[in-house]
N, C-alpha and C positions, 0 to 999 in steps of 0.2 A: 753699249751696255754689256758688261762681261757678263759669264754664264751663271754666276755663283749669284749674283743680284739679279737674273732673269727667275731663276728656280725661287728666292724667297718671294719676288715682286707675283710669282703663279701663288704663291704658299698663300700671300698674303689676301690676293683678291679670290681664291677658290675660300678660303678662309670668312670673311668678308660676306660672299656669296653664299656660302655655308649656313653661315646663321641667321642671315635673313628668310631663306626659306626653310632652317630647322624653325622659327619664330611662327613664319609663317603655317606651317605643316601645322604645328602644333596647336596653335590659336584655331584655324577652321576645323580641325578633328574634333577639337573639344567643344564646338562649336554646333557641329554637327552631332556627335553625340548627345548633347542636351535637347535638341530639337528632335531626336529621334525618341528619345527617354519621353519628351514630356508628350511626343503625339501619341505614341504607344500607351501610356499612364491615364493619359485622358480619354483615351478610347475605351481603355478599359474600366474606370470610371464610369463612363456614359453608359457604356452597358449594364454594369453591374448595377446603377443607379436605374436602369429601363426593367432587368430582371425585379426590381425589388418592385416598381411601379404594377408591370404587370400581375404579379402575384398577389399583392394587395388588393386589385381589383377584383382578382380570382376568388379570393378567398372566400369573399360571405357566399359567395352564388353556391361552392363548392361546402360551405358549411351550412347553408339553406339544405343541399341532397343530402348531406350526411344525415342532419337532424331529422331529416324524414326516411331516410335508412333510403336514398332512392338511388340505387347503385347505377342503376339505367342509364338517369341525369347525369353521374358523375362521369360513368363513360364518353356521353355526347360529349358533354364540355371539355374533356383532355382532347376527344380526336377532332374536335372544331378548334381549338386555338394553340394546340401541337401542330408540330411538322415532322416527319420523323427527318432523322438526321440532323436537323436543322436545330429545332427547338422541340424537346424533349420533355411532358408533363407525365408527371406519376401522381397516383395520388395514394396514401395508406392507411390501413385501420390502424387503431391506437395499440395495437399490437405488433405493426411491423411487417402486416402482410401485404403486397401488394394487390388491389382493389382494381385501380386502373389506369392506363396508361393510353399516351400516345403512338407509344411503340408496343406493342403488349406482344406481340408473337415472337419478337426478340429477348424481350425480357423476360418471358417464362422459362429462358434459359439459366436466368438467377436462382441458385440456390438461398443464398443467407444474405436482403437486403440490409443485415445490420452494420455489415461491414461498409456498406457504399457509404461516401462521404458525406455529413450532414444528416442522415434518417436518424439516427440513434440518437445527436442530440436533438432533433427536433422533436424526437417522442417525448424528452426530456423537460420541453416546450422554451427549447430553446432556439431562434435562428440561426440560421447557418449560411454563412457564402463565400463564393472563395473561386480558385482556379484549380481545376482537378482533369484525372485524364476521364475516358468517356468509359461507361459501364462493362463495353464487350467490347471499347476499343481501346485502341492510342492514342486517337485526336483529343486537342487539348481543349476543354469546355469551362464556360463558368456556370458557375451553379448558385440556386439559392434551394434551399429546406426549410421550410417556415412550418409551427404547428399548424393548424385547423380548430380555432376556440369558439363556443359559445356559451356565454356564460359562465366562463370561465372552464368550462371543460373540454375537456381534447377530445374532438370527433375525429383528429385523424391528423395525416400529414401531407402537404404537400411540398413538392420537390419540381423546381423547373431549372431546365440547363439549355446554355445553346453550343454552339460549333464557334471556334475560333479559326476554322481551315482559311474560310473564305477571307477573313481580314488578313491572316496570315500569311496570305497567299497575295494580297495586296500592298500588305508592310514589305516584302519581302521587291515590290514594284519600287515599294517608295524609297527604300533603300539604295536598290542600285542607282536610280535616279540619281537621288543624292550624290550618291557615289561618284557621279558622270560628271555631277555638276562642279563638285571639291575637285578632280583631276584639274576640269576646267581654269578654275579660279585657282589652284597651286600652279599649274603651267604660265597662267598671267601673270600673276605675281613673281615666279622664276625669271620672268622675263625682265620685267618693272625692277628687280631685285638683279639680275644683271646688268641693267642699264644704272641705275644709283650704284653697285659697285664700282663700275668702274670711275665713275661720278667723284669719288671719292679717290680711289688708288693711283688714278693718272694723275693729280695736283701733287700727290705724294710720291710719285716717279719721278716729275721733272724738279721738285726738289733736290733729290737725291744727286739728282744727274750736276744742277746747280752746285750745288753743296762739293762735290768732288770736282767741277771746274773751278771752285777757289781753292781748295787746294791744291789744285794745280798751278795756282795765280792769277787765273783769269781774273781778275779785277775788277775789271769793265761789264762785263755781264749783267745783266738783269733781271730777276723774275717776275713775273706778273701772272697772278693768277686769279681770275675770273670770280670771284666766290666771294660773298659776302656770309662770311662762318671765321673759325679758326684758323682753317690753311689760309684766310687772303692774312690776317695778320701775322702768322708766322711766313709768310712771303716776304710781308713787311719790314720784318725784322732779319731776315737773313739778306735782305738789300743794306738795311741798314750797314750790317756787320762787314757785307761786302764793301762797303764806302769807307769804312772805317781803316779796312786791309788796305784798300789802297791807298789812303790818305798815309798810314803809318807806313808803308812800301817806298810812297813819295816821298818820305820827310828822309827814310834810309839811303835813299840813293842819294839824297841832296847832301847829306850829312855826311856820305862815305866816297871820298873821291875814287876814282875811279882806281882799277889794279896796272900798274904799266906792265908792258910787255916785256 
C-alpha cells in the first residue's frame, strides 16, 4: 500500500469514526438536556403546585384572625408553619404594612414592601407566583401572594416563599451524575463506533488493493468478502469484471501470435 492511499484510507475511517460519534455526541446531549429540562420543570411545578396548596389552607384560618382583628393568632400561625430560611410566611394589612411574619426581626429591615414581588398586586386582589430572588438575599425562591377575602373583602395579604438552595444544590448532584454517565455511554459507543468503522473501511481496502492487482493483470485473483450488504455485491461484480479481463486477455493472446525474436 503506497503512502498517498495510506493517508486517504486514515482520512477516510477517522472520517467515518468522526461522524458516528459527532451522531452520537449529539443524540445523548440532546437527550440529556431534555431529561434535565423536564426534571427541573417538574420540580418546579410540584412545588409551586404545593406553595399554592399550602396557602389555600392557610388562608381561612388566617382570614378567621383578621376578621376578629386577632393579630396575636396571626403571629402564632406564621411562626408554627414558617421556617425561617426555609419557608417564609408574611402576612399584610390591606394597606401594605407588614403585620406578621415568619422571619419578622429580618424583615423589619424592609423599608417599602410594595416593591417586593407579588404584594402590590395582591393588594390589588390579585395572585401572584412566580420565581424571584429572596427579600435581603440572593438565593433564588418561589413565591406565591395570594389576597386574604371575606366576603368579598380584603382583610389583608398573604405571601409564602421557600428556598431553592437545597434542590439546587442537589440538581447541581444530578447533573454531574449525568454528566459521569454520558462520558460513559460516548466512550462506549466511540468504541462500538470504532469497531463498525473499521467494519466497513477494511472491505473497502482490499478492494482497492484488488482493483489495482488487475490492473496490474492479475487476472486470477479473487475477492470475497464476508458481508451480506453492498460491498459483498460489489465484490461480486469486480470478480465478475475480473473474469471478464481475463477471458478477453485469453481470446488476445490466442488471437495474436506470438512476436519472433
Amino acid at each position: 500500500m503506497d503512502k498517498r492511499f495510506s493517508i486517504r484510507w486514515n482520512s477516510f475511517h477517522i472520517k467515518l469514526l468522526a461522524t458516528y460519534l459527532l451522531l452520537t455526541v449529539l443524540g445523548t446531549s440532546m437527550m440529556t438536556s431534555y431529561v434535565l429540562w423536564s426534571f427541573n420543570n417538574y420540580f418546579m411545578r410540584s412545588r409551586q403546585t404545593d406553595l399554592e396548596n399550602w396557602t389555600a389552607a392557610l388562608n381561612e384560618s388566617f382570614a378567621d384572625a383578621l376578621e376578629d382583628n386577632d393579630i396575636h393568632r396571626v403571629a402564632l400561625l406564621t411562626q408554627r408553619y414558617g421556617a425561617p430560611e426555609t419557608i417564609v410566611l408574611r402576612v399584610f394589612n390591606p394597606q401594605g404594612q407588614l403585620i406578621a411574619s415568619s422571619n419578622f426581626k429580618q424583615d423589619q429591615l424592609v423599608a417599602n414592601w410594595l416593591t417586593v414581588a407579588g404584594v402590590k398586586e395582591a393588594l390589588q386582589n390579585q395572585s401572584m407566583k412566580g420565581r424571584t430572588k429572596g427579600v435581603l438575599t440572593t438565593d433564588d425562591r418561589l413565591y406565591i401572594a395570594r389576597p386574604i377575602l371575606r366576603d368579598g373583602q380584603l382583610l389583608g395579604v398573604l405571601r409564602m416563599s421557600i428556598t431553592l438552595e437545597q434542590f439546587q444544590r442537589q440538581f447541581v448532584t444530578v447533573v454531574w451524575t449525568i454528566l459521569g454517565a454520558l462520558a460513559i455511554t460516548i466512550l462506549l459507543c466511540a468504541l462500538v463506533s470504532h469497531r463498525f468503522a473499521r467494519s466497513l473501511s477494511k472491505p473497502i481496502e482490499r478492494m482497492r488493493n484488488f482493483a489495482n492487482r488487475i490492473g496490474g493483470g492479475h487476472f486470477s485473483d479473487r475477492l470475497l468478502i464476508r458481508q451480506s450488504n453492498e460491498l459483498d455485491q460489489l465484490a461480486n461484480e469486480l470478480n465478475r469484471m475480473s473474469a471478464r479481463l481475463a477471458s478477453l486477455d485469453q481470446e488476445r493472446r490466442t488471437l495474436l501470435p506470438p512476436l519472433a525474436n
